[in-house]
N, C-alpha and C positions, 0 to 999 in steps of 0.2 A: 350426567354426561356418560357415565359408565354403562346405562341402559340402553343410551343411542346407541354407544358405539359395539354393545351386544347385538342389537337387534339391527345394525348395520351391517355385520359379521355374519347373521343368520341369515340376512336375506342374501348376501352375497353366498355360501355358499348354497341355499336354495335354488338359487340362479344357475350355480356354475352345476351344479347339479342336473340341472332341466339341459344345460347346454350340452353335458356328457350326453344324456339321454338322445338329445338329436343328433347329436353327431354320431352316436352309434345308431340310428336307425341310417341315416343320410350315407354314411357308406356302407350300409347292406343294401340300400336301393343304389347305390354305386358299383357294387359288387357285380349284384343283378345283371345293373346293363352291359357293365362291361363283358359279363358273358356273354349276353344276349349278340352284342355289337361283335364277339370274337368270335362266333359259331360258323357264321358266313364269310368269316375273311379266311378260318381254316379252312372251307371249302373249297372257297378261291384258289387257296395256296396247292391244297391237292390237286383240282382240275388241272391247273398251270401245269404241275410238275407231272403228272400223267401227259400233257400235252405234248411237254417237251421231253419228254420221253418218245413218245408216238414219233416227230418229226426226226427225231435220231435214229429213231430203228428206220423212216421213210429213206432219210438221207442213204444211211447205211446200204440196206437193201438196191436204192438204187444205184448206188456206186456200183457194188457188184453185179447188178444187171448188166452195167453199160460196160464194162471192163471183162465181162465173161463173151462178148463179141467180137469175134477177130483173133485169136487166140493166138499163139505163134505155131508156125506151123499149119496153118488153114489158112489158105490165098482166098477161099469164098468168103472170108468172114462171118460164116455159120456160128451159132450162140452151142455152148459145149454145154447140152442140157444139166451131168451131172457134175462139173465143174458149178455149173451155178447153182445146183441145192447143195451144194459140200460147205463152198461160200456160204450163202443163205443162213446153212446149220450151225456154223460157222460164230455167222454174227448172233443169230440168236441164241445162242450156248455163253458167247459173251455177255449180252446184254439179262441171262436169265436172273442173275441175283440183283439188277436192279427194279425188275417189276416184282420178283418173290419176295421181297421185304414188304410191298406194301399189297400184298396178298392175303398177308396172317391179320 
């Protein structure tokens, strides 16, 4: 009975053995993908946020476009060419350290 229940023993930790061994390969091929799978979603994440940057400076810009026409003071509502690059420099001077971060 005693030799059963050794080589019951043996073969269980044999077993549990084998099973460490696959579960450590099983999440390095886990590991893997989930890099694999996370490569392209940082990508995603950066074009988005480059996007909605791009539309923020669009926005921006054109706010000041349409706001630099008509000025006070001017009945022809003529566009005050360097009222609108002061503006312009303006926003871009704002907007600079959110594109310089992801510059470096």
């Amino acid at each position: 009975m005693l030799n059963s229940l050794q080589a019951r023993r043996q073969a269980l930790v044999a077993e549990s053995d084998l099973h460490r061994e696959e579960m450590a390969l099983e999440w390095e091929a886990f590991k893997h993908e989930a890099a694999r799978v996370a490569t392209p979603a940082r990508k995603a994440g950066h074009f988005l946020s480059m996007g909605a940057k791009a539309i923020g400076i669009f926005l921006a810009l054109r706010r000041v476009w349409a706001g630099s026409r008509g000025a006070k003071g001017d009945p022809n509502g003529k566009r005050n060419w360097f009222a609108t690059l002061v503006h312009a420099a303006r926003v871009g001077v704002s907007l600079w350290p959110a594109f310089r971060s992801t510059m470096r």
